[in-house]
Structures are given as structure tokens and as C-alpha cells.
C-alpha positions as CSV (number, residue, x, y, z in Angstrom):
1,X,-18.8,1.8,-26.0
2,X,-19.4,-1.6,-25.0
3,X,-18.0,-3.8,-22.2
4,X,-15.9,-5.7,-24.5
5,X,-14.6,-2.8,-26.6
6,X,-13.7,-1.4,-23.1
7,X,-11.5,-4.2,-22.0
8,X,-10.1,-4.5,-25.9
9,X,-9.0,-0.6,-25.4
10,X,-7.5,-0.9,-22.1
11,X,-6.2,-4.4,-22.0
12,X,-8.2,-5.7,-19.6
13,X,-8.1,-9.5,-19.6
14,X,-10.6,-11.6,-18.3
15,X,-14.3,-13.1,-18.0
16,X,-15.2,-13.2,-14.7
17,X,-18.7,-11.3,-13.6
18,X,-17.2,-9.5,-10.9
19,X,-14.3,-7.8,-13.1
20,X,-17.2,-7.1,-15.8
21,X,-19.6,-5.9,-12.8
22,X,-16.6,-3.2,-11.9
23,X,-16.0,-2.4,-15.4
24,X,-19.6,-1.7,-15.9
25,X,-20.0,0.8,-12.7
26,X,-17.6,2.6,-14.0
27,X,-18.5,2.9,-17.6
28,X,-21.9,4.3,-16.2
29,X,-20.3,6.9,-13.4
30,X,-17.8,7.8,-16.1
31,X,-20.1,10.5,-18.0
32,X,-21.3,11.9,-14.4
33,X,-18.6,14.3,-12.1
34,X,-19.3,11.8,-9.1
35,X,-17.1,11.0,-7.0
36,X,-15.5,7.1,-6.8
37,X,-13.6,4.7,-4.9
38,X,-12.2,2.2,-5.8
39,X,-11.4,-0.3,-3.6
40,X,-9.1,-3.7,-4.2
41,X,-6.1,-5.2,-3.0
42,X,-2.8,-4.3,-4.3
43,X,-1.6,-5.0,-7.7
44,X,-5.4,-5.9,-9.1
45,X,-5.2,-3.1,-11.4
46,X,-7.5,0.0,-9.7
47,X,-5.6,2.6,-11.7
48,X,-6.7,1.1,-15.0
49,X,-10.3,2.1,-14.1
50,X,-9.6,5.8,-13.4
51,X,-8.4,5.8,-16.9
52,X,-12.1,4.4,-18.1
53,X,-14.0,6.6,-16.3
54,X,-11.7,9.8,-17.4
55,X,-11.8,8.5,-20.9
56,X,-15.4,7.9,-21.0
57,X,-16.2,11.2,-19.7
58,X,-16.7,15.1,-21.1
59,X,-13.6,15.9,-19.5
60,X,-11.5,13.6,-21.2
61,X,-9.9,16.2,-23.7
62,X,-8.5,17.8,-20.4
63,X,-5.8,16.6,-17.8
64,X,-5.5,13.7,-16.3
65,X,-2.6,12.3,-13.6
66,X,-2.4,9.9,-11.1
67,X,-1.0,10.4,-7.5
68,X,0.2,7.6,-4.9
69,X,-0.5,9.6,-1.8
70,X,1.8,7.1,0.1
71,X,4.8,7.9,-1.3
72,X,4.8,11.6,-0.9
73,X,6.3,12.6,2.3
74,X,3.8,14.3,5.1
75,X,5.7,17.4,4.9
76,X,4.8,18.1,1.5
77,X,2.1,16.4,0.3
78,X,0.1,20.0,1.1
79,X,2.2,21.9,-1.1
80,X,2.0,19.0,-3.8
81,X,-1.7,18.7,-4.2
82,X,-2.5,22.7,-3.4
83,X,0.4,24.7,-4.2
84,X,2.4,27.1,-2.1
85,X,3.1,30.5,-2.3
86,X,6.5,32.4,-2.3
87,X,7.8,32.3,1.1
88,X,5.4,29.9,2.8
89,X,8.3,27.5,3.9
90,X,12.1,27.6,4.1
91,X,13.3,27.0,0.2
92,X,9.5,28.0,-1.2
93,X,11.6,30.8,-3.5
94,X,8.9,31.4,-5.9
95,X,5.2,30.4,-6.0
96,X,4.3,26.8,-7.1
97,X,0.9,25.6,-8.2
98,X,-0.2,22.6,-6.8
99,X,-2.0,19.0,-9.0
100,X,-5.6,20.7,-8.2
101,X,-4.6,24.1,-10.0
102,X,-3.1,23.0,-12.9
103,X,-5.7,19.7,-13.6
104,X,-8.8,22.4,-13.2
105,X,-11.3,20.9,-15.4
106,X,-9.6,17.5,-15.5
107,X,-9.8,14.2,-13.3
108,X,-7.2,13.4,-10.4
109,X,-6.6,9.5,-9.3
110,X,-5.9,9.7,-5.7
111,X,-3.9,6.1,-5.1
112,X,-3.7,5.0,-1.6
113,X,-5.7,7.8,0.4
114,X,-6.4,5.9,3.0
115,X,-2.1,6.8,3.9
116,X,-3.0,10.5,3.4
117,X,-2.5,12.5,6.6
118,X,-5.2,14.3,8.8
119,X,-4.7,17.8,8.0
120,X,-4.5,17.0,4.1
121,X,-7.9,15.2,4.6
122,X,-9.5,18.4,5.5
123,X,-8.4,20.2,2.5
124,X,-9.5,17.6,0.2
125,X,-12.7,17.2,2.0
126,X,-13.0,21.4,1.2
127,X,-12.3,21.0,-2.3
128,X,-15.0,18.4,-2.8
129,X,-17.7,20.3,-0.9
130,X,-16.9,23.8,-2.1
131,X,-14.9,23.5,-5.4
132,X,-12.0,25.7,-3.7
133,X,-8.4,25.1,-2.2
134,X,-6.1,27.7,-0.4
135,X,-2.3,27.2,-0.8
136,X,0.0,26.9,1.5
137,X,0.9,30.0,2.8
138,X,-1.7,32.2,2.0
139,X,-5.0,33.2,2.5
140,X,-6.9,33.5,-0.8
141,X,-9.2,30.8,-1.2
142,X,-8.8,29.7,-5.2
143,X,-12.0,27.8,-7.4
144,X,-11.1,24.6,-9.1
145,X,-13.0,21.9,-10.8
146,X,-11.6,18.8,-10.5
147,X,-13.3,15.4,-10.8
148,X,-11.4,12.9,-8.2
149,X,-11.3,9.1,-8.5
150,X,-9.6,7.3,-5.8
151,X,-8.5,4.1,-4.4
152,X,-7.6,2.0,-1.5
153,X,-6.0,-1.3,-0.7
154,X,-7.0,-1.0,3.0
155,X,-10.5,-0.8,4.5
156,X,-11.2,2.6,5.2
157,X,-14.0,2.2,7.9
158,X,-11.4,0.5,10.0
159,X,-9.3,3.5,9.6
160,X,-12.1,5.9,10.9
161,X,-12.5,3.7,13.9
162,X,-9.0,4.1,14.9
163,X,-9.5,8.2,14.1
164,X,-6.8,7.8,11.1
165,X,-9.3,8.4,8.4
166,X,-11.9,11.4,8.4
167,X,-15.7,9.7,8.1
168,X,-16.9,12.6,6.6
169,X,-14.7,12.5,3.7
170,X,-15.2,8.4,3.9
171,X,-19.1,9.3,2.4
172,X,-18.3,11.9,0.3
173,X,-15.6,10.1,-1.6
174,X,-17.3,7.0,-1.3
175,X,-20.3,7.9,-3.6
176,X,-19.7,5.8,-6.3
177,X,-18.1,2.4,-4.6
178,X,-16.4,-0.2,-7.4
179,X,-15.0,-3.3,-6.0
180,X,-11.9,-5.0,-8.3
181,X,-11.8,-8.3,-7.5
182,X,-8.3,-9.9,-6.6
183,X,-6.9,-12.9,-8.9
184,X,-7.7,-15.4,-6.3
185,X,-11.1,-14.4,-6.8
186,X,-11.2,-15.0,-10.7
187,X,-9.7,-18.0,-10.9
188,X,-11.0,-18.9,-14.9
189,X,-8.6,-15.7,-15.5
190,X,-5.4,-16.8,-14.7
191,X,-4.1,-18.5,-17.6
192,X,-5.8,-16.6,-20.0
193,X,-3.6,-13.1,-18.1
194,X,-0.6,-15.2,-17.7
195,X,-0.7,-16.3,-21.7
196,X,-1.0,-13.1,-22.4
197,X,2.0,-12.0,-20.4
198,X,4.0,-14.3,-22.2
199,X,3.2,-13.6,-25.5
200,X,3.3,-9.6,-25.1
201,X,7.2,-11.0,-23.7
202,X,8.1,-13.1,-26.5
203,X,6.8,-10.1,-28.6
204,X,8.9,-7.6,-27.0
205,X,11.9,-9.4,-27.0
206,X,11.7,-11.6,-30.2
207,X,11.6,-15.1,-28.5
208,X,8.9,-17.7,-28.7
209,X,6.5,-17.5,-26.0
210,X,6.3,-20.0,-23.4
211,X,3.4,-22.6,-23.0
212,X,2.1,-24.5,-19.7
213,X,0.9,-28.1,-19.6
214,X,-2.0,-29.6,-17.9
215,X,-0.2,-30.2,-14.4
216,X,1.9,-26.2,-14.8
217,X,-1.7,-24.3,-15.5
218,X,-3.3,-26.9,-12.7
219,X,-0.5,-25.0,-10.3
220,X,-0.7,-21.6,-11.2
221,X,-4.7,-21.7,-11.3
222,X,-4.3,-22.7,-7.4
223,X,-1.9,-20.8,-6.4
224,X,-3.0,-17.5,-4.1
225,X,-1.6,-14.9,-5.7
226,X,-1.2,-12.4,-3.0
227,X,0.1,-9.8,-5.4
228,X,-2.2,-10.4,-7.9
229,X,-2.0,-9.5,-11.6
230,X,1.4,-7.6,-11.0
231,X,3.2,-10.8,-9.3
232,X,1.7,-12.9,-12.1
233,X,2.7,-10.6,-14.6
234,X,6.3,-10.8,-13.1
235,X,5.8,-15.0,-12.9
236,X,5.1,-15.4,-16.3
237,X,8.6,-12.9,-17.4
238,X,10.7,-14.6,-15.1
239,X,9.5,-17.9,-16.6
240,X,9.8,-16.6,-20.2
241,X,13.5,-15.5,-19.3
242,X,14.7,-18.7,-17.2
243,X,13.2,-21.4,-18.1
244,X,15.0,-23.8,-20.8
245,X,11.7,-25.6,-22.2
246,X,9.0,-23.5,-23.6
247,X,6.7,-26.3,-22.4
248,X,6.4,-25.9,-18.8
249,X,5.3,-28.4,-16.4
250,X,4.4,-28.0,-12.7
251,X,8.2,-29.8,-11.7
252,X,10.0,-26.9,-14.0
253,X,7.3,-24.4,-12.5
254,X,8.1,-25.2,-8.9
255,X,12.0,-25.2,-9.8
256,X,11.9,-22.0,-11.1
257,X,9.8,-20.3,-9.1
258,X,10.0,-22.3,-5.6
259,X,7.3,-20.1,-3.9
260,X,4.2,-21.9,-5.8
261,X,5.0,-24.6,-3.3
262,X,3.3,-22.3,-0.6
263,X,0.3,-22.9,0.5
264,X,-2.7,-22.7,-1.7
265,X,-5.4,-21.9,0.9
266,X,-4.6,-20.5,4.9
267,X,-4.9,-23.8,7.5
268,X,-6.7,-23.5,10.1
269,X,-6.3,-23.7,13.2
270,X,-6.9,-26.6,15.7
271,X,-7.9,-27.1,19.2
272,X,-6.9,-30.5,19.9
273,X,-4.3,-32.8,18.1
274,X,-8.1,-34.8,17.8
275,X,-9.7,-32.4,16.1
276,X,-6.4,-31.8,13.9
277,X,-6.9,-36.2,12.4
278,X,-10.3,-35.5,12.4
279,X,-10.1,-32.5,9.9
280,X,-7.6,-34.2,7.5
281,X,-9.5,-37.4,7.4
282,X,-12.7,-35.8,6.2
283,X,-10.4,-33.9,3.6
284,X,-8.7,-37.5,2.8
285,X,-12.1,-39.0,2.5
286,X,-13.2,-36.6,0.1
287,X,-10.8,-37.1,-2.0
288,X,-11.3,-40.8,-1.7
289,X,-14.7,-40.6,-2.7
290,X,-13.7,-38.5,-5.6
291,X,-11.3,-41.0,-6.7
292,X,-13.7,-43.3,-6.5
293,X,-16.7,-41.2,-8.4
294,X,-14.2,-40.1,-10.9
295,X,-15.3,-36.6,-10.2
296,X,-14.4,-33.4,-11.9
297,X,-10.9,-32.4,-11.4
298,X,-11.9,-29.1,-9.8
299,X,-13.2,-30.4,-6.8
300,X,-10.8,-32.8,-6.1
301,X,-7.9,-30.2,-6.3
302,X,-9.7,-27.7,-4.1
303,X,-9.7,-30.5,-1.3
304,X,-6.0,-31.6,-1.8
305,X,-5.1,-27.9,-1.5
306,X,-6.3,-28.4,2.6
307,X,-3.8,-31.1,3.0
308,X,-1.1,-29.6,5.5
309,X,1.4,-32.0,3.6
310,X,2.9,-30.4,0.1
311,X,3.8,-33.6,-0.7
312,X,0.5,-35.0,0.4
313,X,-0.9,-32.4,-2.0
314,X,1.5,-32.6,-5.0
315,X,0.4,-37.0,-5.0
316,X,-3.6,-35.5,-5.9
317,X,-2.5,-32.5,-7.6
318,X,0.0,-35.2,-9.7
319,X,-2.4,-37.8,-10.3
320,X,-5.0,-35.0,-11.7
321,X,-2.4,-34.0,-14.4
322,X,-1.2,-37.4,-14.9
323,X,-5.0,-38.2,-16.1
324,X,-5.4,-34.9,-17.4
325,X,-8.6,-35.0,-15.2
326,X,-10.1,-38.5,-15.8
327,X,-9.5,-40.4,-12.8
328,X,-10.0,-43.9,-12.6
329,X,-10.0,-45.9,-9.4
330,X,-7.8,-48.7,-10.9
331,X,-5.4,-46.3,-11.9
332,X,-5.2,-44.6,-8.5
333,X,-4.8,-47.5,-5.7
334,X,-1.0,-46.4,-5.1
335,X,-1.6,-43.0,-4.9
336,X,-4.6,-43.4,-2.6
337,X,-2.0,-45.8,-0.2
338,X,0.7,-43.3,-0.4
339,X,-1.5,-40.3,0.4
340,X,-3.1,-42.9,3.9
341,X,0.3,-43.4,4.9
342,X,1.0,-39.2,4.7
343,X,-1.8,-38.7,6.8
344,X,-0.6,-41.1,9.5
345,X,2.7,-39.6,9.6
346,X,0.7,-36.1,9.7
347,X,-1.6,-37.6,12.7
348,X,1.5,-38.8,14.3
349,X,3.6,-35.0,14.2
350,X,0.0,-33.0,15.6
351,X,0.1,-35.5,18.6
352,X,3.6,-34.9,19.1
353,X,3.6,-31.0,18.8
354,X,0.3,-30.9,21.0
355,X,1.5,-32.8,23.5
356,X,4.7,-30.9,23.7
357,X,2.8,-27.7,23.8
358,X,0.0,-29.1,26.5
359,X,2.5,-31.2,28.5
360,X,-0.7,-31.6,31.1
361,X,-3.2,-32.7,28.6
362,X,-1.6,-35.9,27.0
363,X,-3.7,-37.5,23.6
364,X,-4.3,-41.5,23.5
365,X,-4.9,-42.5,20.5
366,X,-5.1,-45.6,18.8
367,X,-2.8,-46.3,16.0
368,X,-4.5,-46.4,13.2
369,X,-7.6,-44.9,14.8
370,X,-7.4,-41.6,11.8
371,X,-6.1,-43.5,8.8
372,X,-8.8,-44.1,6.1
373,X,-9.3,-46.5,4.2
374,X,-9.5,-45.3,0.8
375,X,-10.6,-48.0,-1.2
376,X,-13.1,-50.7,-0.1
């Protein structure tokens, strides 16, 4: 099967080359009984290529399920995953079998084993060396062959520095490593998932899909995402369900859905209320000089993002839309005087807040001393 007949079966949307680099390491592993972790931030999908590599497989005519290891209590997880016999525990009336007995010859998705406790560790750890598990409450050690994909949202190594993660079962289920990168990171995917998310709603539900403008895909395209394809996914049906336009702009985006006003990139932090000016007026004068070069659109929203001012940033991010990308320096000479006298106020507040914070270290500055001037 090819790598686009793999995302067509599976629904997986997008062209970046590190989602098709994960896709392929797992298309590869998939006929092989390695073991694989997957590793990615939360809500980028890591179950999806479990399902590949099961699929893809010889044992794909047997069993498959999928365990989130976080959300079975400490005190059972044992019995879950191994079994138990009668009598091992108070209420253990008969025996059970646990997921390793009754998948034998099929492929288990451990989700979230870096939150699996110690002593469960060592039992996995057994049935990945040796093939063989013991339930709890008996002695008997039982064969099983199981094929085990998991994944993380946490780095594991950290984990095994602070003696919360074994190191030994680290490497052994670490053989096969696939990296899913988060949405942040595949930025030319956004609106093509978040069209997609509206049309499988307006399909669903019999309503015409809704549609983003220039300046509504400029926002969501910058935006972090911190939950990834699942909060964008839940975006795009809360949009589809309250918005009153199918046309959506960045004004109805951000009254809808208020928290695409955050921040688009983490600030950083400052010293000095110097080096504070300093910072933004190298930001500013980028963006002056891409005014003035009538630059790509791109480049001159990734700088307006590092503007600590969301109104600061929605003047660029508004002019971009409002040119669809074409900017002209005749056109922007208001924008451009708005966004110096943004800064000041900006230069003004980091004095005042540094100052108040470092009463023994007072900043004299001239005036004007950090305001640019934008156009010659």
C-alpha cells in the first residue's frame, strides 16, 4: 500500500514531511513484531498509527484493542492487563483473564505508559523479554504472543531520571521510535484538517459547511494549538454550530471562540525594561521593512505574532487580510503610525512595571528614544 492510499484509508489529513516521515516508519515496522513507541503530544492522533501498523501486519486478522493506562486505577491495572485468578483479591469470585490472554496473537496499543506504575512495569517488561505473564494470584507462569505498540505524551527519559519509569523497559519498548508531529508543527495542515472538519459536520448533520476568509484562515493558521488536531476538530464544530455566517472572518472567529486571541508564540522574558524596547523595536522594524519591501505575507505575520500587544498584532495581522497579502507602502502609512504609537505606550508600561519591581534600579530613558520610525 502506498503512503497516500494509507492516509485515504485512515483519514489522515495532511502534507507535511514529518507526518509522511511517521506514516512511513510505521508502514515499514508494521510487517515486523518489533516493538514501537510512539511519541507526540496530546490530541496529535498516536492511536491512528497503532491501527496502520496492526493493519498492515500478519496479525491483522487477529485482535486488536487499545488501552489508556492512565485511566485505570493502580489497584487494578494488574488484574486488567494479566488476569487474576479466583480468590487472589477481596471480590476476585471467579477467574478473569486479563487483555494479554485474550489478544494472544494480536497487537495491544498501550496509551499513556509513561502513567503506568512500577510494579506493572516489571510485568510488562517480562512479557516482552520472555513471551510469558503470571496472573495475579498465582503462580503459573502462562505463554502469550502479543505484539505491543505504545505511546507517550511525556518524555520518558525524564521519567527514568526521576526513577518513575524503568530504563530497561524504556530500550526495549523504544525499538522502533515514530515521532507525530504536533499541529503547530505542520502549519500548511491546518486549513486543509479544519475544512475537513467542517464538511464531515455539515455532512453529519445536513447543513452547509462553513468557509473561512483570508483574514479567519490567517488566524487559525497562527494560532498554537496546544490540543492539537482534537481542539481543532472541536473549533471547527463549535464554529459550524454557532456561528450565523457561513463565511467566517477573523472578527466572527475571535467572537466565537475568544481564546484565538491568546498568544500565538510564548514571550520571552526580559532582563531590563531596556532590553524589553529594544526587543520590540527590532520586531517593529521588521515589520517596517516588510511593509516597505512588500514582502510575503508569511514573514510579516510571524513577526507581528512577537508583538506583546494583541491589538498591536491584530493592526499587521488586519492589514495582511485587508490586502490579501499584497502590501503596499502607500496603503499602510496609518497602520505603520498606529502600530509606533503601540509600541511607545508598550515601552512606557515595561519601564513602569520594572521600575516598580526594581525600586533600586530606576530606567532613564528618553522619550522617544525606542519608537521607530517606520517610514522614511
Amino acid at each position: 500500500m502506498t503512503l497516500q492510499g494509507v492516509k485515504q484509508r485512515y483519514g489522515i489529513i495532511g502534507t507535511s514531511p514529518e507526518l509522511d516521515r511517521a506514516i512511513d516508519t510505521a508502514m515499514r515496522v508494521a510487517p515486523t513484531d518489533l516493538t514501537v513507541l510512539v511519541h507526540g503530544e496530546s490530541g496529535v492522533g498516536k492511536e491512528s498509527f497503532s491501527k496502520i501498523i496492526h493493519q498492515l501486519s500478519p496479525r491483522k486478522h487477529n485482535n486488536f484493542i487499545a488501552i489508556n493506562c492512565g485511566a485505570i486505577p493502580p489497584g487494578t491495572i494488574n488484574s486488567e492487563l494479566f488476569g487474576h485468578d479466583k480468590g487472589a483479591f477481596t471480590g476476585a469470585v471467579t477467574d478473569r483473564k486479563g487483555y494479554f490472554e485474550t489478544v494472544d496473537g494480536g497487537t495491544i496499543f498501550l496509551d499513556e505508559v509513561g502513567e503506568m506504575p512500577l510494579d506493572t512495569q516489571a510485568f510488562l517488561l517480562r512479557v516482552l523479554e520472555q513471551g510469558e505473564f503470571i496472573r495475579v494470584g498465582s503462580s503459573r507462569p502462562q505463554k502469550t504472543d502479543v505484539r505491543v505498540v505504545a505511546a507517550t505524551n511525556v518524555d520518558l527519559m525524564a521519567r527514568v531520571r526521576k526513577n518513575k519509569f524503568r530504563e530497561d523497559l524504556f530500550y526495549r519498548l523504544n525499538t522502533v521510535p515514530i515521532r507525530v508531529p504536533s499541529l503547530s508543527e505542520r502549519r500548511q495542515d491546518i486549513f486543509l484538517l479544519f475544512r475537513k472538519f467542517a464538511l464531515d459536520f455539515s455532512e453529519r448533520y445536513r447543513t452547509d459547511p462553513v468557509r473561512l476568509d483570508d483574514s479567519g484562515r490567517l488566524v487559525i493558521e497562527n494560532y498554537a494549538w496546544p490540543g492539537n488536531v482534537r481542539e481543532l476538530r472541536n473549533v471547527a464544530e463549535q464554529l459550524s454550530v454557532m456561528s450565523t455566517e457561513k463565511n467566517v472572518g477573523a472578527e466572527q472567529l475571535y467572537d466565537q471562540i475568544p481564546k484565538l486571541r491568546e498568544r500565538h508564540l510564548p514571550a520571552k522574558r526580559h532582563e531590563d525594561a531596556s532590553s524589553f524596547g529594544e526587543s520590540r523595536s527590532k520586531v517593529c522594524l521588521n515589520i517596517g521593512h516588510r511593509f516597505d519591501a512588500a514582502t510575503h505575507a508569511d514573514e510579516l505575520i510571524a513577526d507581528a505574532f512577537r508583538l506583546p500587544s494583541l491589538r498591536a498584532q491584530s493592526l499587521v495581522t488586519g492589514e495582511v487580510a485587508r490586502t490579501h497579502g499584497r502590501i503596499h507602502p502607500a496603503q499602510t502609512h496609518r497602520t505603520l503610525h498606529e502600530l509606533q504609537l503601540l509600541l511607545e505606550h508598550d515601552r512606557v508600561e515595561a519601564i513602569r512595571q520594572f521600575e516598580t519591581q526594581h525600586p533600586a534600579k530606576p530606567v532613564h530613558l528618553a522619550p522617544g528614544e525606542f519608537v521607530l520610525r517606520m517610514s522614511a
